[in-house]
C-alpha positions, 0 to 999 in steps of 0.5 A, a space after each residue: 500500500 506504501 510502495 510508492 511512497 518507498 519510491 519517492 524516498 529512494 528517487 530523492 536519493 535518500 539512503 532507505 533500504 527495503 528492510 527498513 520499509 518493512 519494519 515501518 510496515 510491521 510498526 503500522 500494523 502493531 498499532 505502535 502509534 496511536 488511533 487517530 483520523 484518516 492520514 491522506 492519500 496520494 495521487 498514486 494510492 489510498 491512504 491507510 486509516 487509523 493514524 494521523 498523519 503526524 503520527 505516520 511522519 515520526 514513525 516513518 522518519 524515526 524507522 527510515 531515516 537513520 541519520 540527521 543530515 537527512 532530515 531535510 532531504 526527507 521532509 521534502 520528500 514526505 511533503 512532495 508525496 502527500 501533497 495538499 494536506 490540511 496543516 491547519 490547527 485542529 479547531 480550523 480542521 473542519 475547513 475543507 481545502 477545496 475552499 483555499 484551493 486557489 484559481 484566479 489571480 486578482 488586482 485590487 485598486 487603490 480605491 478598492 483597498 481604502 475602502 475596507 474596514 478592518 475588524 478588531 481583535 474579539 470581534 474577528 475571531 467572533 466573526 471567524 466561528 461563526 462562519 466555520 459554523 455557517 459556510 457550507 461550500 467553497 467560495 472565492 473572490 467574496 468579502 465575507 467568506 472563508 474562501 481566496 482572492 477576495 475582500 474577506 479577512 478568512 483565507 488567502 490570495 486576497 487584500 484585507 487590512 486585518 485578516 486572518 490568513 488560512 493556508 496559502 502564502 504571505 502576500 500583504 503581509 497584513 495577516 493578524 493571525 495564521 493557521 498553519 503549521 509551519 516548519 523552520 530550519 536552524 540557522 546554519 552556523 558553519 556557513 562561510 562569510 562572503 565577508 570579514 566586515 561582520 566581524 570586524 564590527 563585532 570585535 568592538 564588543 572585547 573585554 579581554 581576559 586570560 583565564 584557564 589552563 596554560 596553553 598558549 605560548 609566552 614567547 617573551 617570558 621564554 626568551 627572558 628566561 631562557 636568557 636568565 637561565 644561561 641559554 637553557 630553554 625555558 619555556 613559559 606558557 600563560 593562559 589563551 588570551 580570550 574574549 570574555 564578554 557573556 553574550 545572549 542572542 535571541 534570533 526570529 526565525 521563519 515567516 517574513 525573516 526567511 527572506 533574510 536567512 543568508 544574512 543572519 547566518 552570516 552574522 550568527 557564523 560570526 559571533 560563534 566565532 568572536 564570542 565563546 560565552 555564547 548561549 543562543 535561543 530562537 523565537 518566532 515574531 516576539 519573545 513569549 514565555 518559552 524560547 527553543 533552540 533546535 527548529 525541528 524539536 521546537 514543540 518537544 525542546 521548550 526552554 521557559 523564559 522564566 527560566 532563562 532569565 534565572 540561569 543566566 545573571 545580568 553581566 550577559 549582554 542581549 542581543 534580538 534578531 529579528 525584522 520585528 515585523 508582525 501583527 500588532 496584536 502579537 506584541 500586545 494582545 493575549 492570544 495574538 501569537 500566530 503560533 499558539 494561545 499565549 497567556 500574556 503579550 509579548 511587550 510584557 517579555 520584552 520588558 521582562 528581558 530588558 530588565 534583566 539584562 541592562 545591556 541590550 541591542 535589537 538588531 534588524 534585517 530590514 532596511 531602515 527606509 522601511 521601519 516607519 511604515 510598520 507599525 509593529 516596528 515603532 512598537 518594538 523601538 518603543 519596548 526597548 528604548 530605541 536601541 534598534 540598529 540596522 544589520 548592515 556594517 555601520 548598524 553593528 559597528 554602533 550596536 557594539 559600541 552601545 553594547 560596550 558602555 
């Protein structure tokens, strides 16, 4: 029943053998994941009832894939293969994807866009129930239903100024809310710099200091004493002479900061290199009450804020990565977060954190022509003190001197 699907992995290249495959067969029919709904089918076979399909991925990944430098490579393949599943929370699992299938591309006037009205928060996710509960069939180029290419705030391909975007692809940009399941892949540290300037700027933040075991060479101390000593070599070794600044960075990782991923890496190459007291955490639009640090485990592996702020003391400076753009209602609204129900705003973090650590920067991709046009940005320079600097040569430069006072 799955033999295609065995196809698809070994087109992709990845090193599946048939003895595996028939161990995630014998796993399937021993019931080792739980009951759930009907995972999908493929265009080349049925699907196979009992499991859902996130029980089927972590089965068939854990028995397939025995190295994780294949992660990847086999996500792509799971997704290439069982194409247009539902990705949806489960309370928006009852929106057929017949609705969001889009067919029409359509341009909107400027007239047309100023004339909409935007909801506000209680009152659009009021509205969005209802028509989970009332819509019966797939519509498209409306302005109240669920649908695509339309006016309404439910669905995607279309323009509202406060909408809530189901499925399809970032556009506007001026979703509040989306439902969808999104996956992120780690920033690459190891990625090679096209150039030295980054960490040039970098260097500015040094508090030199040598401490540890013995193992650099001293050759002046040498010479000196093997002068002293009558010729006899005496060698004298003294502690690395290292950077001993204490450093947290805090990255954006996904949605609209997929567009910088090339440049963060860089900057993230280059402080792995320059700081050795270095802890690293990832979030996704605003800093809410748990951070992560490896994508891929990100719902398993959750380090709670809270906790971060107890273990490590305010000598460590801050550092935020990220374009700050998003929902407002991200920043100051319970619930607002894109990701899931959070109990408080992410102002109330960002102040949290700012007032553990005196020494903080934000650091941002986005050029800074753009940063008054978005009103989520203004929010964040507003949280931190307009400690905000662009991610370009002069931005790090002046971040690493506000940094180092």
């Amino acid at each position: 029943m799955l033999i295609e699907f065995f196809y698809s992995l070994r087109n992709a290249q990845l090193p599946v053998s048939v003895s595996e495959f028939l161990s995630l067969l014998k796993s399937l029919e021993a019931g080792v994941v739980g009951p759930g709904t009907q995972y999908p089918k493929s265009e080349e076979g049925e699907g196979q009832s009992g499991y859902s399909l996130d029980d089927f991925y972590y089965l068939s990944r854990m028995s397939l894939i025995k190295d994780e430098k294949n992660y990847d490579k086999f996500d792509k393949a799971f997704a290439a293969y069982f194409r247009g599943v539902d990705s949806l929370s489960e309370w928006m699992a009852k929106v057929p994807l017949d609705w969001l299938r889009k067919t029409l591309e359509r341009e909107f006037s400027p007239e047309q866009i100023a004339a909409l009205k935007s909801m506000d928060w209680d009152e659009l996710m009021k509205t969005l129930q209802k028509r989970l509960e009332d819509q019966k069939e797939r519509h498209e180029g409306g302005s109240k239903w669920i649908g695509t290419g339309g006016t309404s705030p439910f669905g995607h391909s279309g323009v509202n100024p406060r909408g809530i975007r189901i499925g399809g692809k970032s556009q506007q940009r001026s979703a509040v809310k989306v439902w969808e399941q999104r996956q992120y892949k780690d920033y690459d540290d190891s990625v090679e710099l096209g150039t030295r300037n980054i960490k040039v700027a970098l260097r500015r933040l040094r508090k030199f200091a040598r401490a540890g075991a013995a193992e650099e060479l001293d050759i002046h101390d040498t010479i000196r004493s093997t002068a002293v000593n009558a010729g006899y070599l005496d060698i004298k070794m003294v502690p690395e002479r290292r950077n001993n600044v204490k450093l947290l960075l805090l990255m954006d990782i996904g949605g609209t900061m997929d567009e910088h991923v090339a440049r963060v890496e860089e900057l993230f190459s280059a402080v792995k290199t320059e700081f050795k007291h270095l802890e690293f955490f990832y979030f996704h639009n605003c800093v809410y009450d748990y951070l992560w640090k490896n994508n891929k485990r990100r719902y398993a592996e959750k380090f709670p804020t809270w906790d971060i702020i107890r273990k490590y003391n305010k000598d460590h400076k801050l550092i935020f990565v990220g374009d700050a753009t998003m929902s407002p209602y991200e920043i100051v609204q319970p619930g607002g977060s894109v990701e899931y129900n959070n109990e408080e705003p992410g102002a109330v973090w960002i102040q949290r954190l700012t007032n553990a650590y005196p020494k903080f920067a934000w650091i941002n991709p986005e050029p800074q022509g753009v940063w008054q046009y978005r009103q989520s940005i203004a929010m964040i320079q507003n949280l931190i003190a307009h400690n905000m600097y662009t991610l370009n040569l002069k931005g790090l430069e002046e971040a690493m001197r506000s940094l180092s006072k």
